[in-house]
Backbone as CSV, one residue per row, in Angstrom:
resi,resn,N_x,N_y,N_z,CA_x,CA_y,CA_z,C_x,C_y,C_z
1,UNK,0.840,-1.199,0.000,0.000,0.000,0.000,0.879,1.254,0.000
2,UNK,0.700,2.162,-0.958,1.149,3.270,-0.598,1.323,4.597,0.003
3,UNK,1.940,5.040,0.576,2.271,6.270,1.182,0.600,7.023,0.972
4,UNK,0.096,7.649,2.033,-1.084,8.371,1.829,-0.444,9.994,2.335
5,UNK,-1.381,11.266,1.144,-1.141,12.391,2.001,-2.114,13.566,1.493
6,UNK,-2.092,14.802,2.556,-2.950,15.417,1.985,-2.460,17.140,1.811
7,UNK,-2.843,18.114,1.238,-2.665,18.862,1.153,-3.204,19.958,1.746
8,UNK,-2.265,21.256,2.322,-3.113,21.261,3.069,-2.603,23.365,2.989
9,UNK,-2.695,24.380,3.162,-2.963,25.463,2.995,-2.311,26.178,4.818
10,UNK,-1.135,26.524,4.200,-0.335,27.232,5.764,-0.682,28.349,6.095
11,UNK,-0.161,28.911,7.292,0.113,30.695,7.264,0.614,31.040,5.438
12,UNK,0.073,32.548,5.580,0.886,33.070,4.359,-0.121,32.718,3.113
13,UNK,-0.585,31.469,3.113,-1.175,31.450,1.690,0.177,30.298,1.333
14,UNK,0.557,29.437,2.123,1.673,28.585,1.665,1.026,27.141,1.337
15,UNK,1.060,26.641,-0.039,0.574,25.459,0.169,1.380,24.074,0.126
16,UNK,1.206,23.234,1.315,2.054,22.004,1.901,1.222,20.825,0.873
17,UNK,2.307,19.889,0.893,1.713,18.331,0.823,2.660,17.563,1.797
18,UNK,1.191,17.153,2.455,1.844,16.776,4.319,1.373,15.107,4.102
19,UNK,2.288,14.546,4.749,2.359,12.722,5.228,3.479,12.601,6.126
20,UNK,3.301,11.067,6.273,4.199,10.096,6.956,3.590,10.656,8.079
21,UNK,5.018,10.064,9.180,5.046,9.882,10.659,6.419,10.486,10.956
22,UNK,6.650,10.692,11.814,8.156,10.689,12.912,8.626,12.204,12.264
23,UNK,10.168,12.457,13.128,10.172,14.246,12.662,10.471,14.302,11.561
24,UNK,10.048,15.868,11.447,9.465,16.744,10.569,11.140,17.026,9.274
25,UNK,10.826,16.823,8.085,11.405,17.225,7.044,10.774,18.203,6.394
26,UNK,11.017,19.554,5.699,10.359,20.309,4.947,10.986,20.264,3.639
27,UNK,10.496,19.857,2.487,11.251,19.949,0.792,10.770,21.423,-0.016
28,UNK,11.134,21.742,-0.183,11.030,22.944,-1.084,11.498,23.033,-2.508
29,UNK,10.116,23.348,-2.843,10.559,23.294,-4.728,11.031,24.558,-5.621
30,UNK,11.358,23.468,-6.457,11.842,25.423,-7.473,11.120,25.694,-8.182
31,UNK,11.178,26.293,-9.355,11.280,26.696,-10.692,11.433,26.204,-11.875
32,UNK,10.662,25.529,-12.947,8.848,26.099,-12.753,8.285,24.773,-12.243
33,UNK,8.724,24.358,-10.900,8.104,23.354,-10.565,6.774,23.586,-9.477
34,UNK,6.594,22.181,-8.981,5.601,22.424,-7.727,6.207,21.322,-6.439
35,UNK,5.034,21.455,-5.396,5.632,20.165,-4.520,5.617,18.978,-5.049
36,UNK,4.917,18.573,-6.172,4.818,17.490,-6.656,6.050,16.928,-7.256
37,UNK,7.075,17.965,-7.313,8.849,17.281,-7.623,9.225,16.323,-7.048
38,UNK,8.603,16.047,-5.102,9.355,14.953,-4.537,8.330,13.956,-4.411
39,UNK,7.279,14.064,-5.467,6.247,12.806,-5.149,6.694,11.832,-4.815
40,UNK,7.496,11.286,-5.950,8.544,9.796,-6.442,9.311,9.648,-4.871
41,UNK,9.871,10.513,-4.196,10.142,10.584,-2.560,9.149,10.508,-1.027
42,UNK,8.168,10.332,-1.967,7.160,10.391,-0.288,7.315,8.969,-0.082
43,UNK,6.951,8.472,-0.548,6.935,6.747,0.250,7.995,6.387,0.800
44,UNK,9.304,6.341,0.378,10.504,6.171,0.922,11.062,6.697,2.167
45,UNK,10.323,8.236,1.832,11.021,9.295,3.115,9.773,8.822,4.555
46,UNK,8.298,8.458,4.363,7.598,9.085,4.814,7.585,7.090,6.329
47,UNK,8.443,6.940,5.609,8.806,5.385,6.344,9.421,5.927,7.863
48,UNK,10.047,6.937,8.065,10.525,7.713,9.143,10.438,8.840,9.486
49,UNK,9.559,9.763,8.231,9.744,11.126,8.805,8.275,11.753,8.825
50,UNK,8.060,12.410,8.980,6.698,13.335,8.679,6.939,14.299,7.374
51,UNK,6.840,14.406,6.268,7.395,15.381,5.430,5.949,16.240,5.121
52,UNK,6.774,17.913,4.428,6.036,18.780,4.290,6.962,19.474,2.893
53,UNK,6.185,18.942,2.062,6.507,19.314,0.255,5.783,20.962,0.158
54,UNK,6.201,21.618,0.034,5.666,23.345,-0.178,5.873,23.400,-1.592
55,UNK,5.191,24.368,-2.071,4.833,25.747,-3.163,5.944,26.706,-2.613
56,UNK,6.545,27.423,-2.746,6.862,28.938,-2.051,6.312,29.278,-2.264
57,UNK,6.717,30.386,-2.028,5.267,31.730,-1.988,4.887,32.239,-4.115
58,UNK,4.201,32.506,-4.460,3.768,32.800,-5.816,3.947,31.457,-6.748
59,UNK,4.586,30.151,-6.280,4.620,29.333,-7.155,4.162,28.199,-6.756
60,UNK,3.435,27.884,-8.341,2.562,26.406,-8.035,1.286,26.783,-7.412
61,UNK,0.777,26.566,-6.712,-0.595,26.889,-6.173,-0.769,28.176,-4.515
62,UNK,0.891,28.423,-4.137,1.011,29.109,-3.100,0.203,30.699,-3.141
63,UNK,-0.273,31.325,-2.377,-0.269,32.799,-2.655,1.080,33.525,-2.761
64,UNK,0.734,34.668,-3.895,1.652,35.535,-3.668,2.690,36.239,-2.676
65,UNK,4.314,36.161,-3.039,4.417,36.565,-1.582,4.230,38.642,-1.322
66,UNK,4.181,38.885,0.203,3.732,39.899,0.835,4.767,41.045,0.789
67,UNK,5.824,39.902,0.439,7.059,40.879,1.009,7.992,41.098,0.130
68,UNK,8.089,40.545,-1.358,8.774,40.313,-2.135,9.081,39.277,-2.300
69,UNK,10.028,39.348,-3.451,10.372,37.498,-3.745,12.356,37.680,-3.740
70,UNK,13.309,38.514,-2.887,14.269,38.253,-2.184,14.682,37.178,-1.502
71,UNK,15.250,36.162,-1.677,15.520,35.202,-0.782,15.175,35.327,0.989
72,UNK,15.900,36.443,1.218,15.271,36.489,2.686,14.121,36.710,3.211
73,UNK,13.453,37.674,2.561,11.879,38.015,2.518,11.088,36.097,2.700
74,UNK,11.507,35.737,1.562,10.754,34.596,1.484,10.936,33.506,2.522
75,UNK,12.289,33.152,2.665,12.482,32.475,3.620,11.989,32.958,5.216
76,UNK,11.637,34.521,5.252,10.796,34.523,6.357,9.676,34.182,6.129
77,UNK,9.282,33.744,5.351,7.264,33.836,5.278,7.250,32.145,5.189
78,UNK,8.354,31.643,4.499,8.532,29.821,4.497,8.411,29.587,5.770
79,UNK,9.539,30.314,6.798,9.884,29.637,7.986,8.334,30.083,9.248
80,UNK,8.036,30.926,9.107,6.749,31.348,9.787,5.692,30.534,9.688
81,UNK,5.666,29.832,8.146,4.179,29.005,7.894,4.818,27.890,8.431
82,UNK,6.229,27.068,8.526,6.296,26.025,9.099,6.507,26.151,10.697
83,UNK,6.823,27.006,11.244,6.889,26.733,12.584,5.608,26.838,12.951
84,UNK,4.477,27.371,12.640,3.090,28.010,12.936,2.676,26.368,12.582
85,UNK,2.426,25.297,11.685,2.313,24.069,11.007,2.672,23.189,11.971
86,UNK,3.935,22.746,12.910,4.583,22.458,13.575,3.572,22.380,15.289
87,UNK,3.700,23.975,15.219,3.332,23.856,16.334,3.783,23.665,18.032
88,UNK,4.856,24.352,17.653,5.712,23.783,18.317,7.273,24.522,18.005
89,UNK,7.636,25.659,19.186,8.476,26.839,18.871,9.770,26.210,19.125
90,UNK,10.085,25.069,19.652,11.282,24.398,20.068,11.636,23.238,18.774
91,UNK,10.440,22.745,18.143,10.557,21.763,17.106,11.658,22.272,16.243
92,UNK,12.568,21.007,15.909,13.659,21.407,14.859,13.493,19.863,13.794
93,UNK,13.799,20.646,12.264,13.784,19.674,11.344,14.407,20.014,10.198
94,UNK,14.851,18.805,9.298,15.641,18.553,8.457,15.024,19.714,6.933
95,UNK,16.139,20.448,6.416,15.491,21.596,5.429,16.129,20.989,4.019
96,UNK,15.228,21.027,2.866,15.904,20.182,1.586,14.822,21.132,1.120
97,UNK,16.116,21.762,0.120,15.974,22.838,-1.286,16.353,22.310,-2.403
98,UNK,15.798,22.595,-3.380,16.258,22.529,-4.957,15.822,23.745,-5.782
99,UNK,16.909,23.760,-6.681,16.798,24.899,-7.432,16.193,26.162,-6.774
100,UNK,15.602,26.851,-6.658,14.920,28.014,-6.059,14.617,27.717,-4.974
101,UNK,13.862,26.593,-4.301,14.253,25.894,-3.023,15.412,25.938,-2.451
102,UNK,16.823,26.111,-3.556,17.810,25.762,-2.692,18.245,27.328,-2.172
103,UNK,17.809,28.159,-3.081,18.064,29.563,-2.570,17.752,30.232,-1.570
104,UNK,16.375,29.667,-1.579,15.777,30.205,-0.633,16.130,29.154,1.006
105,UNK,16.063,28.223,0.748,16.995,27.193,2.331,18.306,28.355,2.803
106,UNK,19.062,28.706,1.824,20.242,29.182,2.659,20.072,30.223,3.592
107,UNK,19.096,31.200,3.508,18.704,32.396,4.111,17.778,31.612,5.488
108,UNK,17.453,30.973,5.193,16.458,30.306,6.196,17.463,29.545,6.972
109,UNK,17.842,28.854,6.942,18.589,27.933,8.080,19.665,29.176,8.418
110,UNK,20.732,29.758,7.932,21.018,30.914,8.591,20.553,31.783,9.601
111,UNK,19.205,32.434,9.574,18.557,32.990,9.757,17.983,31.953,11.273
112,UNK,17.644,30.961,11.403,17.177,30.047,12.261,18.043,29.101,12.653
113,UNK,18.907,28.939,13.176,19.883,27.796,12.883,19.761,26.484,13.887
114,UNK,18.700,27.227,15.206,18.606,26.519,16.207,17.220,25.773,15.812
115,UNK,16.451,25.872,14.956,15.601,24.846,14.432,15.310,24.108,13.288
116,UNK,17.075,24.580,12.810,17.457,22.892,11.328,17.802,22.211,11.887
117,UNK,17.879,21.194,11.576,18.614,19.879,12.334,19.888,19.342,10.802
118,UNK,19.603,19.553,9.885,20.854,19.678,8.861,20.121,20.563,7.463
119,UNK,20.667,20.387,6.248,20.252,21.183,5.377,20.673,20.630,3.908
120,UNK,19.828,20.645,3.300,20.194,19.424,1.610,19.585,20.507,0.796
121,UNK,20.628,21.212,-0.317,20.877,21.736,-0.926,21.187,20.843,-2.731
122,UNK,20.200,21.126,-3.355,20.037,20.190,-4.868,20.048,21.220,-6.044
123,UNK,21.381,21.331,-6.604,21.422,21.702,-8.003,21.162,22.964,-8.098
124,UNK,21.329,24.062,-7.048,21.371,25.547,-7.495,21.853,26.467,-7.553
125,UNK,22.320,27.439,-8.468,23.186,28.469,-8.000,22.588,29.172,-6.701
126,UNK,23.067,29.437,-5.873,22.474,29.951,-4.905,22.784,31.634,-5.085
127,UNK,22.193,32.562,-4.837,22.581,33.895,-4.702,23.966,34.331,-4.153
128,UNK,24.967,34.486,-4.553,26.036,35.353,-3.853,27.314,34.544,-3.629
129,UNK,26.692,33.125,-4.021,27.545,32.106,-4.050,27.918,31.152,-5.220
130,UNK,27.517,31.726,-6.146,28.121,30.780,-7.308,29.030,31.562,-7.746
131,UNK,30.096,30.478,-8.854,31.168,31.260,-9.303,31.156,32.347,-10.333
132,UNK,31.614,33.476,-10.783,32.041,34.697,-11.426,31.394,33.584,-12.821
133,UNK,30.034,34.395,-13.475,30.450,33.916,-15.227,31.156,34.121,-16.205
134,UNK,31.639,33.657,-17.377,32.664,34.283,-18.350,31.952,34.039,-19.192
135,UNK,31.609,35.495,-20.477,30.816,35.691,-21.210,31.774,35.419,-22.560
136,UNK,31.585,35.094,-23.849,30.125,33.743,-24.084,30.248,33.006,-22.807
137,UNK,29.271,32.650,-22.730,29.004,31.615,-22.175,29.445,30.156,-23.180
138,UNK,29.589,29.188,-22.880,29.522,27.724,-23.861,28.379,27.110,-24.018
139,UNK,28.009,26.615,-25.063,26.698,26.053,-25.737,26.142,25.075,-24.295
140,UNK,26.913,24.215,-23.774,26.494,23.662,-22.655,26.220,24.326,-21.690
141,UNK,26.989,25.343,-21.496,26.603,26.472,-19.854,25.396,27.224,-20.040
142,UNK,25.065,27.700,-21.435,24.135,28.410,-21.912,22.811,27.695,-22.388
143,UNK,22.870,26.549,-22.106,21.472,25.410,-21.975,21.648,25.476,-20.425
144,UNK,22.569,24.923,-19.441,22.125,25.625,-18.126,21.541,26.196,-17.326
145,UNK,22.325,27.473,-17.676,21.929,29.112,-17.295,21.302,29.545,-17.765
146,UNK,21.024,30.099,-19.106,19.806,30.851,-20.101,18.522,31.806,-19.092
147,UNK,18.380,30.749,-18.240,17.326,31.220,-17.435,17.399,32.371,-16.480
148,UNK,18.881,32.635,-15.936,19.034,33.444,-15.315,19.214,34.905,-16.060
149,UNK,19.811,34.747,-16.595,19.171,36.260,-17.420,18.155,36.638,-18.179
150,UNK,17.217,35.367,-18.675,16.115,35.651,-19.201,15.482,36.257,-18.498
151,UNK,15.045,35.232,-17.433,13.964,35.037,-16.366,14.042,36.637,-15.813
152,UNK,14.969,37.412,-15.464,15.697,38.584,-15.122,15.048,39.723,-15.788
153,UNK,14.916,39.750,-17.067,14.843,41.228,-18.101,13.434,41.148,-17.345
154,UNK,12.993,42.435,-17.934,11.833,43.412,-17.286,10.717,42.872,-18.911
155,UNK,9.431,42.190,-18.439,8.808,42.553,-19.380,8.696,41.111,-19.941
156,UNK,9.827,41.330,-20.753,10.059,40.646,-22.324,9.445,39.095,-21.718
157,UNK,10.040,38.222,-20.651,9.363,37.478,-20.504,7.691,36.480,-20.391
158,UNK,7.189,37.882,-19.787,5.992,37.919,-19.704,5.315,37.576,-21.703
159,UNK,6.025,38.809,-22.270,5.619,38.876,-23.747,5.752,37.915,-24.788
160,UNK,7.345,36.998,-24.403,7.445,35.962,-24.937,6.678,34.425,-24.099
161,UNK,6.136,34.158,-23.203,6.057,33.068,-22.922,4.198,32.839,-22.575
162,UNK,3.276,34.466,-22.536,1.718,34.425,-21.873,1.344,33.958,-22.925
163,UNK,0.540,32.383,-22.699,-0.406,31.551,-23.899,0.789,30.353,-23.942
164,UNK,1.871,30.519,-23.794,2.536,29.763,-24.286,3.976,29.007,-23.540
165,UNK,3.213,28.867,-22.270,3.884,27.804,-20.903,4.034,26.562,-21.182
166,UNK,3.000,25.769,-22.055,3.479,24.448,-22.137,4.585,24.477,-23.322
167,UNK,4.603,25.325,-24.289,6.282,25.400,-25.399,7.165,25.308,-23.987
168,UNK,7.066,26.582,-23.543,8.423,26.870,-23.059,8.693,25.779,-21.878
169,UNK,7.720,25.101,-20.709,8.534,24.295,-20.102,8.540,22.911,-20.622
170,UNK,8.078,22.453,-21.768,8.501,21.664,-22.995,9.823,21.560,-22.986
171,UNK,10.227,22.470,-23.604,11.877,22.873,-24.126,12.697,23.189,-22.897
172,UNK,12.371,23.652,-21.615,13.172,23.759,-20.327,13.086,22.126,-20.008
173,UNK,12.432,21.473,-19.389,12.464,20.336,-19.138,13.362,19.358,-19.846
174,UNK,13.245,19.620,-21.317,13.408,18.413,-22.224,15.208,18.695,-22.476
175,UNK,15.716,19.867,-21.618,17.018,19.744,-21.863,17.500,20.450,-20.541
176,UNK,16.917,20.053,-19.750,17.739,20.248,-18.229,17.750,18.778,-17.639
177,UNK,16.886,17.399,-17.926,16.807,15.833,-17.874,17.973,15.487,-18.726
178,UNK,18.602,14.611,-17.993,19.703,13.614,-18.701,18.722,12.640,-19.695
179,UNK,17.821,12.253,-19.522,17.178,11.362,-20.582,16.307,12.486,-21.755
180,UNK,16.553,12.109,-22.977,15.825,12.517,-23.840,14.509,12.949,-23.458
181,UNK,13.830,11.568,-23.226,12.553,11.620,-23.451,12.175,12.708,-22.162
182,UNK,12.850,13.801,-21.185,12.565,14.453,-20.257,11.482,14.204,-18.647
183,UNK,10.804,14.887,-18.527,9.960,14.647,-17.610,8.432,13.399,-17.841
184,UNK,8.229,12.571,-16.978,6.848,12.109,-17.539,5.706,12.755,-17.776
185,UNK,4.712,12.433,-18.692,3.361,13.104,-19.005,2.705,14.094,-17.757
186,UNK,2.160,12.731,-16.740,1.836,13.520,-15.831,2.395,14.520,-15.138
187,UNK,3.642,14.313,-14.817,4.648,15.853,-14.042,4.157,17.165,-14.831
188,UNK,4.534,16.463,-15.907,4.964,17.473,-17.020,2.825,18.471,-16.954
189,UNK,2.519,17.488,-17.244,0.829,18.000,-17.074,0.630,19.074,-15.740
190,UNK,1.142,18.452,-14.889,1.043,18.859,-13.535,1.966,20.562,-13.444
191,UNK,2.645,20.948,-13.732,3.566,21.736,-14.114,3.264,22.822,-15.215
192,UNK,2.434,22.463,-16.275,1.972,22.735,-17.106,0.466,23.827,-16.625
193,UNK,-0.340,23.007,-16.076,-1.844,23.281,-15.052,-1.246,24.400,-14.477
194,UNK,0.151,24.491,-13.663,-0.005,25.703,-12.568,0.930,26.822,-12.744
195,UNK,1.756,26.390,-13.872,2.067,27.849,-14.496,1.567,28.188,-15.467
196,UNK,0.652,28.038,-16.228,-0.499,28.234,-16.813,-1.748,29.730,-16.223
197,UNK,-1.724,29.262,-15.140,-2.703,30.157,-14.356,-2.196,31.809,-14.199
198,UNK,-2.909,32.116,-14.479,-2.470,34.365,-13.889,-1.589,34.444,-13.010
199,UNK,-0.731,35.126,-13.288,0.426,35.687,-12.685,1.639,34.584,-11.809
200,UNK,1.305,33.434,-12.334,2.031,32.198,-11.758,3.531,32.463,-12.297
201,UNK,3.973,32.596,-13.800,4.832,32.745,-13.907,5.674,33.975,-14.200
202,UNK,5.096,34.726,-14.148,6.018,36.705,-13.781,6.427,36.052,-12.279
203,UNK,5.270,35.141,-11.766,5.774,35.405,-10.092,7.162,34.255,-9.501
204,UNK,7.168,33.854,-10.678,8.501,32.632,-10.977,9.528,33.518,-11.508
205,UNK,9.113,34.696,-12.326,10.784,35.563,-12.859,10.906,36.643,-11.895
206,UNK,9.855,36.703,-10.717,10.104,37.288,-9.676,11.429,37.329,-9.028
207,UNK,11.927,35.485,-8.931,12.821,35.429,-7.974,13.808,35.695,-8.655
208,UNK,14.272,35.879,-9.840,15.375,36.084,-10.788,15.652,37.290,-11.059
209,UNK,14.528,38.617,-10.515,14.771,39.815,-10.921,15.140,39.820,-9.685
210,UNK,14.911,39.281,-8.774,15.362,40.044,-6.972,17.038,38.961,-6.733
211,UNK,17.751,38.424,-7.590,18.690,37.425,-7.383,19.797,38.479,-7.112
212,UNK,20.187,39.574,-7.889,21.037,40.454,-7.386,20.670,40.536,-5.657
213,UNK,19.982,41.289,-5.365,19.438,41.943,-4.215,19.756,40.490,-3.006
214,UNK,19.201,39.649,-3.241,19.162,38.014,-2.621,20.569,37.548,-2.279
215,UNK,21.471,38.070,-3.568,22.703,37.911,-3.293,23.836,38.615,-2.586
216,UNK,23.330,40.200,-2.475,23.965,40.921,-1.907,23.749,40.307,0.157
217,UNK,22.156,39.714,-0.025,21.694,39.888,1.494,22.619,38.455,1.988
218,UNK,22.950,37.419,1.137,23.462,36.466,1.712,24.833,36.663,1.835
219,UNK,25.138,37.511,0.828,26.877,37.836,1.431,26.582,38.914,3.322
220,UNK,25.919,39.462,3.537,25.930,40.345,4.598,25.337,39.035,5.622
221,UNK,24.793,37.934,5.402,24.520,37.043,6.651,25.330,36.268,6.520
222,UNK,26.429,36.006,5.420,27.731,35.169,5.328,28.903,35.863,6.850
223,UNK,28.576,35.691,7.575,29.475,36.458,8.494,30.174,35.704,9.212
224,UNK,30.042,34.442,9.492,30.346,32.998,9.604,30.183,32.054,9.429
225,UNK,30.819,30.821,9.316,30.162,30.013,8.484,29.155,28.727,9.163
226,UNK,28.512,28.653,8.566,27.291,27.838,9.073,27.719,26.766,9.751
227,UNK,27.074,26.472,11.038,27.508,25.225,11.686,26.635,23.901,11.489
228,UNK,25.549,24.517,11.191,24.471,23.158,10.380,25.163,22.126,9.111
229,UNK,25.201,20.909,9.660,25.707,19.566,8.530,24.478,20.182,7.433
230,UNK,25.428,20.283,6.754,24.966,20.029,4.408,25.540,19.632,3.825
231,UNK,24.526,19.348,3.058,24.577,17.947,2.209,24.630,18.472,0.679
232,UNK,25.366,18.472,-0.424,24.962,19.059,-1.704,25.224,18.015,-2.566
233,UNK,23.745,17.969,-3.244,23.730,17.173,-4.423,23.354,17.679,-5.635
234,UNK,24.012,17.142,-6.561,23.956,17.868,-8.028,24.283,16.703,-9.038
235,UNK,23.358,17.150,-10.041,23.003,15.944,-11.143,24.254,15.864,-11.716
236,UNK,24.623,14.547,-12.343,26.134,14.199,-12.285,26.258,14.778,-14.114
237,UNK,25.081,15.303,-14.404,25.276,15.571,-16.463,24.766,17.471,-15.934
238,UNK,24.615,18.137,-14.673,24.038,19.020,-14.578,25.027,19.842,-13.671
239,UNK,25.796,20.394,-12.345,26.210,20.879,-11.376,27.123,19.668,-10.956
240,UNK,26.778,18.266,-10.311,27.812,17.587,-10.149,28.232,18.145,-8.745
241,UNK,29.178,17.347,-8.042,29.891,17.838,-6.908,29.874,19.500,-6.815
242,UNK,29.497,20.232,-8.035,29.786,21.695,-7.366,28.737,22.336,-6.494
243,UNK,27.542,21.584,-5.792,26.959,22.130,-5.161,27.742,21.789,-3.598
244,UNK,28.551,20.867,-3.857,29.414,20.603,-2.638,30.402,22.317,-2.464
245,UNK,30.451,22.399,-3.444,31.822,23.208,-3.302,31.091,24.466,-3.169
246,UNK,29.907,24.566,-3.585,29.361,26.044,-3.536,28.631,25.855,-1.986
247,UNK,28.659,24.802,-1.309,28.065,24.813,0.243,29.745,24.927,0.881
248,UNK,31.000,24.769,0.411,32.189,25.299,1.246,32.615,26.519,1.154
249,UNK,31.426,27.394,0.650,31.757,28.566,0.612,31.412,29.464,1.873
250,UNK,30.001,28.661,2.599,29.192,29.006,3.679,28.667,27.914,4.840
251,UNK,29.814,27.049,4.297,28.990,25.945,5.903,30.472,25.568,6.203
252,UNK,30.434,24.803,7.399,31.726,24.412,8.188,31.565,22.665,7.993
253,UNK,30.650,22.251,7.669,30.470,20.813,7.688,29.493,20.119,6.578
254,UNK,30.218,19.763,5.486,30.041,19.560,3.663,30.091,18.799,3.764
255,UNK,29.174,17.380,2.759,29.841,16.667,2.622,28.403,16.183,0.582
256,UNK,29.073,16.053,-0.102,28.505,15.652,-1.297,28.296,14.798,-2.133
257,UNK,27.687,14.912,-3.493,27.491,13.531,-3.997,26.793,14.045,-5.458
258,UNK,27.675,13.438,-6.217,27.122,13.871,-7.821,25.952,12.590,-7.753
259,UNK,24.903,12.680,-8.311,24.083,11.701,-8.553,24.150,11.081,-10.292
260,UNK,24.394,9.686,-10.153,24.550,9.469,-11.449,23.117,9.351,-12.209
261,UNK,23.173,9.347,-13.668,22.331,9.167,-14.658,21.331,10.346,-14.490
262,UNK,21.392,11.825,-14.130,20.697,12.326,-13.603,21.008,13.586,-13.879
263,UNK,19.956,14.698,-14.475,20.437,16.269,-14.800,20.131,16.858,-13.978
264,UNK,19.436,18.134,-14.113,19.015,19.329,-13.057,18.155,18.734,-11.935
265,UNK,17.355,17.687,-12.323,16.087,17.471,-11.584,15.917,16.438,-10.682
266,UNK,16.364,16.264,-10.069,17.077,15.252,-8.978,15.824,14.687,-8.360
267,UNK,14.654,15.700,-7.897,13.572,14.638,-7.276,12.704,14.422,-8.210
268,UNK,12.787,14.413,-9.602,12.209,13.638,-10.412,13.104,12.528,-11.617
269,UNK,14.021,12.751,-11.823,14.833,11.987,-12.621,15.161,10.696,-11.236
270,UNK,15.653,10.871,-10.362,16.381,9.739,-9.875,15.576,10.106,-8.586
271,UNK,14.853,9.818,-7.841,14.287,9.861,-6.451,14.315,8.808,-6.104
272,UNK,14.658,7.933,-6.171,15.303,6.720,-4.971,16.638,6.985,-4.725
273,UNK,17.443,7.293,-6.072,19.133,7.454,-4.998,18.761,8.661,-4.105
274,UNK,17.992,9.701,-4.632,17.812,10.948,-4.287,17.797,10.749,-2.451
275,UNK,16.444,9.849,-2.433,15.816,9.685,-1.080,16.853,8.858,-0.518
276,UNK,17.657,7.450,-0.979,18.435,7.176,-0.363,19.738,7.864,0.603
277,UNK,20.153,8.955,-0.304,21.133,9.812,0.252,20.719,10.587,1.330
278,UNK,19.537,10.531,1.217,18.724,11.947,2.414,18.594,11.139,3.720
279,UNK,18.206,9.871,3.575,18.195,8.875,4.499,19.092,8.579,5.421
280,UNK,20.477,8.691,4.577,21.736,7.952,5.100,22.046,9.350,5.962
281,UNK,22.301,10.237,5.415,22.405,12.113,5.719,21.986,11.970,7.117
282,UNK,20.461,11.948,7.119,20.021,12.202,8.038,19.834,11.004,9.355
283,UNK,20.049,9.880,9.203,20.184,8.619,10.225,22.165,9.266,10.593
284,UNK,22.928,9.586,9.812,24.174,10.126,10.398,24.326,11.042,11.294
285,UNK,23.593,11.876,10.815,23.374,13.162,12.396,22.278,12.740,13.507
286,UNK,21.211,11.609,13.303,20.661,11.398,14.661,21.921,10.353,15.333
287,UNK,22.705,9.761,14.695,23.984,9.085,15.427,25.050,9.823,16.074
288,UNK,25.078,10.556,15.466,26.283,11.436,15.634,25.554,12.284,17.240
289,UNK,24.190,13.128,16.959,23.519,13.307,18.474,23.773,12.232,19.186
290,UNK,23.407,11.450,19.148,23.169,10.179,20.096,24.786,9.813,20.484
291,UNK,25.368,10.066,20.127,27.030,9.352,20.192,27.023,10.637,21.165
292,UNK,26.797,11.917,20.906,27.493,12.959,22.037,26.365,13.187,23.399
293,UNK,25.359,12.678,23.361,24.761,12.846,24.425,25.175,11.281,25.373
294,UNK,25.546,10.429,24.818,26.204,9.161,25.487,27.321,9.988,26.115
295,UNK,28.303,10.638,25.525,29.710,11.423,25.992,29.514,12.261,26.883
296,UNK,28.461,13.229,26.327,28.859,13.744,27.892,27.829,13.390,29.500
């Protein structure tokens, strides 16, 4: 029988897909995705944890956010609807970002540090922390990236893509997947349905016009480096170990993993190694507690 769950509407206008049992994991999706990225992960994860799959704020079915779409802005209105969800001002739990998810995790566990318990970071440039670009770009970097300066200009996006969301995440999908054939029907349907809708996707090039600004704010909370265990994974045809190296820019305790057969999209291309790694991650730091409360 499988994993059962339901969806369910936070503070903020944030919308969760909540299951399992035992503590609390929160996944956060990117761009132009929804929570439905770690579907292929609920059954696996939900064997030990309680998980809570989010929208951010303006994407997928979430409300708009209040405060802007700045990494920090957002990650306050993320972290408010989950502790308010929770229930519970002492509760601490495991934070897993991807792509725009992953941007927005870094400001948040920073920002809170005494209620992550570690932090899994999947496949994103993060604001303030990726490396210097060199223009051209290469035909491969520029299937990549593209998005970040598109997504960016004032306007033009809106003009090139309203009526015409299923072309464009057609052609995003079908070459950010290591397999040809890209995302399955249904994802792809699913994805299709909710940036489709009014103002869903301006509110997706939201976060790309505020990425300067996002980046300036994480260099000014870069002031030491994070003591929360992270984890960075990156598709082994997509980022690769460099989300390791872009988490040794801001944490004290790294440790990574290229995922094979696998591009940008990690909780839909491969979600069993995906979930396996999150598993092992996270059974290591309840040992590692448990080993120091034996000590002292």
């Amino acid at each position: 029988m499988g994993v059962t769950w339901q969806t369910k509407r936070l503070l903020h206008g944030i919308r969760a897909i909540v299951g399992g049992q035992g503590p609390p994991v929160v996944l956060l999706a990117g761009w132009p995705q929804t929570a439905e990225a770690f579907s292929d992960m609920f059954e696996p994860l939900s064997k030990q944890y309680r998980f809570y799959a989010l929208d951010p704020p303006g994407l997928g079915e979430s409300s708009p956010s209040e405060l802007g779409y700045d990494t920090k802005a957002v990650s306050k209105i993320m972290a408010d609807s989950i502790h308010d969800a929770l229930q519970d001002e002492k509760q601490s739990y495991h934070l897993v970002g991807h792509d725009v998810g992953a941007w927005i995790s870094y400001p948040w566990a920073v920002q809170y540090p005494k209620r992550i318990k570690s932090l899994c970071i999947m496949d994103g440039g993060i604001p303030g922390f990726m490396a210097p670009l060199q223009y051209p770009l290469s035909h491969e970097a520029n299937i990549r990236l593209w998005q970040f300066s598109f997504n960016a200009l004032p306007d033009l996006p809106e003009l090139l893509t309203r009526g015409r969301e299923r072309e464009l995440l057609n052609w995003f999908f079908n070459r950010k997947t290591a397999s040809p054939d890209g995302l399955s029907p249904e994802k792809m349907a699913t994805y299709v349905e909710a940036y489709s809708k009014p103002g869903v996707m301006s509110q997706g090039f939201e976060y790309y016009r505020s990425y300067a600004k996002s980046a300036e704010q994480n260099k000014e909370l870069n002031k030491a480096a994070l003591q929360v265990p992270v984890l960075g994974l990156g598709g082994a045809s997509s980022i690769g170990l460099g989300m390791a190296a872009m988490a040794q820019r801001f944490a004290a305790n790294v440790e990574g993993y290229a995922i094979a057969d696998c591009g940008h999209l990690l909780p839909e291309e491969q979600p069993e190694a995906v979930a396996r790694r999150l598993l092992e991650f996270w059974e290591k730091q309840a040992c590692a507690k448990d080993c120091y409360q034996l000590w002292v």
